[in-house]
C-alpha positions in Angstrom: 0.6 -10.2 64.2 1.3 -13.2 61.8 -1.2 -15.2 60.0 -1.3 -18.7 60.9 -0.5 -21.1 58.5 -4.1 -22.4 59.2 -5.7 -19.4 58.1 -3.1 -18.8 55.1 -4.7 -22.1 53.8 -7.9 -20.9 54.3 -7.5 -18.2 52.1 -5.5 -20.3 49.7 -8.1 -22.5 49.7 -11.1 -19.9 49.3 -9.4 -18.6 46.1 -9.2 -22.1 44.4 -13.4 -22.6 45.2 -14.1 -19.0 43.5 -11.4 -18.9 40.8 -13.8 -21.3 38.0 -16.0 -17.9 38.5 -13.5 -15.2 38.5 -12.2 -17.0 35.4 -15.9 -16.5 33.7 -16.1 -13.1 35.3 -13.1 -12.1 33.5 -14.7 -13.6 30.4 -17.9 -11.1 31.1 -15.3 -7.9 31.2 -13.8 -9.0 28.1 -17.0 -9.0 26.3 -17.2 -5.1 26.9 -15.7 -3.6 23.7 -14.6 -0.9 26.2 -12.5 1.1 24.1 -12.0 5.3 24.5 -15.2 6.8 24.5 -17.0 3.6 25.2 -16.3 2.4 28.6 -19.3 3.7 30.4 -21.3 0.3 29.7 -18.2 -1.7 31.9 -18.0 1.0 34.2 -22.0 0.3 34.6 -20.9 -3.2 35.3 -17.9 -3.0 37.5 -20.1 -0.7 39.7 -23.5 -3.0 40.6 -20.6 -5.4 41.2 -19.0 -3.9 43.9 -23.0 -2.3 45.4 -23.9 -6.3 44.8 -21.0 -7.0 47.3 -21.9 -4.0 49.7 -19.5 -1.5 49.2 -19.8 1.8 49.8 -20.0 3.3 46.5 -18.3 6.8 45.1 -19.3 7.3 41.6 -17.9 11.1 39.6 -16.9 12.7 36.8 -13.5 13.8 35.5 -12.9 17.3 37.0 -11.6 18.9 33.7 -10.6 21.8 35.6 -9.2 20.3 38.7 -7.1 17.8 36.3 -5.2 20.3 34.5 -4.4 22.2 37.3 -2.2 19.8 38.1 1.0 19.1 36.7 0.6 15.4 36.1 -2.3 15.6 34.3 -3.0 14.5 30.5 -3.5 16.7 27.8 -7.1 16.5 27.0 -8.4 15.9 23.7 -11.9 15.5 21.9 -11.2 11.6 22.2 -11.3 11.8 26.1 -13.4 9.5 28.0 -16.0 11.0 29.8 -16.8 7.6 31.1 -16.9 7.7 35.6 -15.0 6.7 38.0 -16.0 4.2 40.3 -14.5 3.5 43.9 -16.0 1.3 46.2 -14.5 1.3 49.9 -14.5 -1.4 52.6 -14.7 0.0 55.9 -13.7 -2.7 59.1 -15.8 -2.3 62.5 -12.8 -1.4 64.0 -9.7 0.1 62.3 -6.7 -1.9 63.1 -4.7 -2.8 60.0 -3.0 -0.7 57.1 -5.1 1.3 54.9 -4.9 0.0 50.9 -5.9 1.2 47.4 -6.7 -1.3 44.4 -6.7 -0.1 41.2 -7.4 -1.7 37.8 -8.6 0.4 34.8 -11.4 -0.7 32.3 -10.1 0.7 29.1 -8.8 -1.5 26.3 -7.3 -0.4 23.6 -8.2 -1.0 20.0 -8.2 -4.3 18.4 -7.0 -4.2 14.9 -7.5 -5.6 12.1 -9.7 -8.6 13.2 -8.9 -11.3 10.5 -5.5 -11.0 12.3 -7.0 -12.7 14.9 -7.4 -16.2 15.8 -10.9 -15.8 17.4 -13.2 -12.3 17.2 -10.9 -10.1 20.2 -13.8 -9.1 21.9 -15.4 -13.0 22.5 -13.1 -14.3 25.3 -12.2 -18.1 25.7 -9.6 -20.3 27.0 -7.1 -22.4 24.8 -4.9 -24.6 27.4 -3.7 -22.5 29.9 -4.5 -19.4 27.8 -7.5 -16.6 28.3 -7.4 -14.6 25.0 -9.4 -11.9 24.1 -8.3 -8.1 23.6 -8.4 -6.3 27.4 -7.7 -9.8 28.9 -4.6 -9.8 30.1 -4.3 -5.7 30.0 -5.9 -5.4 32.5 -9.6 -6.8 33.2 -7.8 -9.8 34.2 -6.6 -7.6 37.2 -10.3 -5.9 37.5 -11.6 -9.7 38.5 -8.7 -10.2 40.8 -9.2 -7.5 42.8 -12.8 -8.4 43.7 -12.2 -12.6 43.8 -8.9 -11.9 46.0 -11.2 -9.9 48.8 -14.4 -12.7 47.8 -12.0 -15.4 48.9 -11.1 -13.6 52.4 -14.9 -13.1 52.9 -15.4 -16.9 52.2 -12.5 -17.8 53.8 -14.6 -16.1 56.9 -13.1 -12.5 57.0 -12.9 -9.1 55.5 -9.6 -6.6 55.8 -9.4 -5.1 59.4 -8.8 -1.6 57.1 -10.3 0.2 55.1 -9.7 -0.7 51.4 -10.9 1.3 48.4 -11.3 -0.7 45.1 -10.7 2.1 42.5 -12.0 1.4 38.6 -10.5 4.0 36.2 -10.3 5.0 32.3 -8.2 6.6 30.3 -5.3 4.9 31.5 -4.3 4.1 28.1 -3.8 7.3 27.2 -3.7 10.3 29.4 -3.2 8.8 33.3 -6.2 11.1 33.9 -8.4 8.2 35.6 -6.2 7.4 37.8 -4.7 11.1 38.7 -8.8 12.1 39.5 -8.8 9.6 42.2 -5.9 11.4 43.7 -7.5 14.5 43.2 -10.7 13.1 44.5 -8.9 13.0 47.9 -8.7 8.7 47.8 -5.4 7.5 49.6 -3.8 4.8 51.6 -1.1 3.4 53.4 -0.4 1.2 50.0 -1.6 0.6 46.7 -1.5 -2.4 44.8 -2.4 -2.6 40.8 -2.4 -5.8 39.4 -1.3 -5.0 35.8 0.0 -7.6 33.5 4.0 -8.2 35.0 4.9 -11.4 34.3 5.0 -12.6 38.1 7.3 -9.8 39.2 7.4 -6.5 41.0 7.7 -2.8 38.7 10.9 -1.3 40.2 10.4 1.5 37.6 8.8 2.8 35.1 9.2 5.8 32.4 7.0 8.7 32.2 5.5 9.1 28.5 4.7 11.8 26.1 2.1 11.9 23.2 2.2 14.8 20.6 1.0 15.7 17.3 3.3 17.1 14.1 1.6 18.3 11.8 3.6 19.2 8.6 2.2 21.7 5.9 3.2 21.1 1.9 2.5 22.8 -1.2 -0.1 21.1 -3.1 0.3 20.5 -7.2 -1.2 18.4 -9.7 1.6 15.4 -9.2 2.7 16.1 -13.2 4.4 19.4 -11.5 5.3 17.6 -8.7 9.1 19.3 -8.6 7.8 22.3 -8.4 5.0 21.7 -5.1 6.2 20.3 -1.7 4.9 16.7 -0.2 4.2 17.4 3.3 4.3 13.4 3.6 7.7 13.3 2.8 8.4 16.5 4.8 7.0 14.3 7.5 9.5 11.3 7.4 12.2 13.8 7.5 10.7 15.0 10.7 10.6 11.7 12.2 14.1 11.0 11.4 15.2 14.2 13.4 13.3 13.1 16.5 14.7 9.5 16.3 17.7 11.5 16.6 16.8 12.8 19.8 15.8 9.1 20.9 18.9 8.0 20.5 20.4 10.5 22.3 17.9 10.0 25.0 19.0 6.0 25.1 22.4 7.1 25.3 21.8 8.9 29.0 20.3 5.5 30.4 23.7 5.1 32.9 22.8 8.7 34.3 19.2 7.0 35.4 19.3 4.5 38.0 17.3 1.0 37.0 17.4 2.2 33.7 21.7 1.4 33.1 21.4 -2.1 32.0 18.0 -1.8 30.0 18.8 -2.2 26.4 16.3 0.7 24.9 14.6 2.3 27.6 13.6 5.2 25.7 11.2 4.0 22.9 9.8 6.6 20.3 6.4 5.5 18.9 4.8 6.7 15.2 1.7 5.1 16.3 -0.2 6.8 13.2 0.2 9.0 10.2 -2.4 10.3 7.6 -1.9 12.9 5.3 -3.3 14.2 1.8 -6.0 14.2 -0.3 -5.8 12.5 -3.5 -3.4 9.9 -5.4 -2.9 12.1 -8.0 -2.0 15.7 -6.0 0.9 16.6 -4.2 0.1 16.3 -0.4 -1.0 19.7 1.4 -0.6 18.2 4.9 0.2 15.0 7.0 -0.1 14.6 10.9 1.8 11.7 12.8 0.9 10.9 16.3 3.8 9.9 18.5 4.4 8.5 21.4 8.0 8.8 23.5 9.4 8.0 26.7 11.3 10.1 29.3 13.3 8.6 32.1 12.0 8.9 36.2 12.6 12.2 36.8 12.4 14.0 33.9 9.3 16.8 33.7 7.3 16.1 30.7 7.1 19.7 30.1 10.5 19.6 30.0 10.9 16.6 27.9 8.4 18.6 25.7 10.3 21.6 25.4 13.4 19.5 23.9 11.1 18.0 21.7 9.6 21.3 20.5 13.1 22.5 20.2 14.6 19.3 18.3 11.6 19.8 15.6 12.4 23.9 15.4 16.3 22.9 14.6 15.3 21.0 11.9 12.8 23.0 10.3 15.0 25.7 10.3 17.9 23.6 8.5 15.4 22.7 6.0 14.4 24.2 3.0 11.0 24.2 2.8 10.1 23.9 6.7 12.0 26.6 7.3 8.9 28.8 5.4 6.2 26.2 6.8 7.2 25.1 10.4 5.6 22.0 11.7 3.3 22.8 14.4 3.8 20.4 17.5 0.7 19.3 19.8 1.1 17.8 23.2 -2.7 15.4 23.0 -2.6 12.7 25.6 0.0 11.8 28.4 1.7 13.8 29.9 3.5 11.7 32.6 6.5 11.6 35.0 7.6 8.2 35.6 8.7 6.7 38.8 10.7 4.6 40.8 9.8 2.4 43.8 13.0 2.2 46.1 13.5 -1.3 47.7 13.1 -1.5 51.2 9.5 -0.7 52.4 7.2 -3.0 54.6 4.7 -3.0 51.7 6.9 -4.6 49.4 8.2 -6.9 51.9 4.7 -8.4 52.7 3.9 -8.8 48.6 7.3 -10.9 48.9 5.9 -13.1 51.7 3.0 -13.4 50.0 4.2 -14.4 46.7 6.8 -16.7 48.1 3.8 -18.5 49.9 1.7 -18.7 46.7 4.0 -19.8 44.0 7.2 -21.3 46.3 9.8 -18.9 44.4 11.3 -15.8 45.6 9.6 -12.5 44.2 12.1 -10.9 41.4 11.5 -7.0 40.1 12.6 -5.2 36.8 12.5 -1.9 35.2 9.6 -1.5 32.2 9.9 1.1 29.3 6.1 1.1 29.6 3.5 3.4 31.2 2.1 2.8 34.6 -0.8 4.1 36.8 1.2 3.6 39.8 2.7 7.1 38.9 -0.4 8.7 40.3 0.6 7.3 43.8 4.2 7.0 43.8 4.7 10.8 42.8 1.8 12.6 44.4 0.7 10.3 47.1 4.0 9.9 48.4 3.1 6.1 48.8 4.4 2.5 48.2 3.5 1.4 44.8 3.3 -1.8 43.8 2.4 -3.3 40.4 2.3 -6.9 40.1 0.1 -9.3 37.9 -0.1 -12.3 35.7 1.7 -14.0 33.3 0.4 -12.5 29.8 1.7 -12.2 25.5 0.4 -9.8 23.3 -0.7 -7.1 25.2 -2.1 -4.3 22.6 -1.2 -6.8 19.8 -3.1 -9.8 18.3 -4.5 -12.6 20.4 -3.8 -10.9 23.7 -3.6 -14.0 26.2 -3.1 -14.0 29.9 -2.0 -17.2 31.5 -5.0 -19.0 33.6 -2.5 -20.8 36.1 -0.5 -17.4 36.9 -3.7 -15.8 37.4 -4.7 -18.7 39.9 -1.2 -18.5 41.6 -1.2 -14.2 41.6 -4.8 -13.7 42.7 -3.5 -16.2 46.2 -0.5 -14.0 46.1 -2.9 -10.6 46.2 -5.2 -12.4 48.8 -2.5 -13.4 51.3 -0.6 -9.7 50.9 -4.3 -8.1 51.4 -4.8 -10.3 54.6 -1.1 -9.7 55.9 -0.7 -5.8 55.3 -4.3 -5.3 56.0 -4.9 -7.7 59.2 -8.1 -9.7 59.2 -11.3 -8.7 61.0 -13.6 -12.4 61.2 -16.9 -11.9 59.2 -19.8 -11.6 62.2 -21.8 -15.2 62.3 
């Protein structure tokens, strides 16, 4: 049954009387330097929000074990979060609508140099129609929508006539393990909806990612002998230049991948850091670069990481001295099979309803080269996936800003699809 065009204005209506405080509640997530390792304190938070509202509340651990049992699971390292999980379910009177998960995740990641910034990253404020702050827009933002878009059916005088779990993960930026937990956890639904950062518009796709480790060996010298030691930095750069190879081979099978045909670089290769050595004045004994890559829907990441094993092997053994030292390769964070969300399903149909009747324009999708939590459910829940969110710039860069207006017009859209795909049960007087 429809919603009447009374009660969509209702709800409209209710979101516009809470958004001034989901716009300083989104300030108070911000404030949480909730970076890996150090989420716990806004998972503390997030939780006596949703026992505040009366939730039923599911609080655990990350099942180590159970985790990498499983093939989508991250490679854990000592940097893993061993911050909770928090889910908090609404349960109707009466079961009558379509089950539905909502997802955000809590962890940020790091800020950078701060005298990059414009104002400190972790001390929110709003600029016009900007929110800045580092975990604004990516994606605490999202965390406030999901409880202000079910606040505003509760003042609007209902709650979903389904039951609705409001999942809160970690490690999201770098393993997928928060989200995958859930899943193991036994959590599903009919639908799940994560309100990342997407510019107004539906994920149709996403890639699957990889992090690893090469660590290079050299032979160290005082640098006066330097001709006759080995610089395992610059053995490193000639590593990276064999596995931009393989990324550019890897771009060059985008036609063989649906969505992907008409992105310009879907595969992007990452050296997100590199250390090495000891002292200005010796020859380098050893260097480690952390990488990130993606693979293509489809694509096993242990088979992704095989090629990428094998790619370093063939150089090394081409190469003088890495022939004698081989790198050594180390797989340290995601893991991760993208996905692709086929057009078609009543779930994205009803998000296209909604959005048309919150912002007046048709509801567009496109393909990211980006990681995504909606994996998780796409590939192992077997359900429709939908990631749609605000207007933002800057995500994991300086001055990260998410646009206040799109998160008014996005947080109506997420309210009106909840009511629609959910059906409304009135609130009990």
């Amino acid at each position: 049954m429809r919603m009447s065009e009374q009660v969509k204005s209702a709800i409209t209506t209710a979101v516009e009387e809470g958004f001034a405080e989901q716009i300083e509640f989104t300030k108070a997530l911000v404030r949480f330097p909730s970076t890996r390792g150090r989420e716990q304190e806004v998972v503390e938070f997030v939780a006596a929000e949703l026992a505040r509202r009366g939730y039923e509340m599911d609080r655990f651990e990350m099942d180590r074990a159970a985790i990498e049992a499983h093939e989508g699971a991250g490679k854990y390292s000592p940097e893993h979060s061993t911050a909770q999980i928090v889910v908090g379910t609404h349960h109707p009177r009466q079961e009558v609508g379509r089950s539905l998960i909502l997802q955000a995740h809590v962890d940020v990641v790091p800020a950078g140099p701060e005298d990059m910034w414009r104002h400190p990253p972790f001390e929110p404020h709003v600029e016009g129609d900007w929110l800045y702050g580092r975990g604004g827009a990516d994606m605490k933002a999202g965390q406030a929508q999901i409880f202000f878009a079910l606040d505003a059916l509760r003042r609007a005088g209902f709650v979903p006539a389904a039951r609705v779990h409001l999942q809160t993960v970690v490690e999201e930026e770098s393993t997928g393990n928060g989200a995958l937990m859930t899943y193991l956890r036994g959590y599903d639904a009919e639908a799940v909806l994560i309100p990342e950062p997407e510019e107004e518009m539906l994920v149709r796709a996403n890639v699957g990612t990889l992090w690893f480790q090469v660590e290079v060996r050299g032979m160290p010298v005082h640098v006066r002998e330097m001709g006759s030691g080995a610089n395992a930095i610059d053995a490193a750069y000639r590593v990276i230049g064999a596995l931009r190879q393989l990324e550019e081979a890897w771009n060059a099978e985008k036609a063989e991948h649906r969505f992907f045909e008409d992105v310009e670089h879907p595969i992007n290769l990452n050296i997100g850091r590199i250390e090495g050595g000891d002292w200005a004045s010796s020859v380098p004994a050893w260097c480690r670069v952390d990488c990130r890559i993606a693979i293509y829907p489809g694509i096993k990441a242990a088979e992704a990481a095989r090629e990428i094993e094998e790619t370093i092997r063939a150089f090394a053994e081409a190469d003088p001295y890495l022939k004698a030292w081989p790198p050594r390769v180390t797989f340290n964070g995601f893991f991760a099979e993208g996905y692709a969300l086929e057009p078609g399903s009543e779930a994205e149909a009803v998000l296209s309803a909604a959005h048309r009747a919150a912002t007046g324009e048709e509801l567009a999708s496109f393909v990211t080269p980006g990681y995504l939590d909606c994996r998780v459910y796409q590939l192992y829940n077997r359900i429709p996936s939908l990631c749609y969110g605000p207007i933002s710039e800057n995500i994991h860069g300086v001055d990260e800003r998410v646009s206040v207006e799109s998160l008014r017009r996005t947080t109506t859209t997420m309210a009106l699809f909840i009511a629609e795909w959910c059906g409304l049960e009135a609130i009990e007087r």
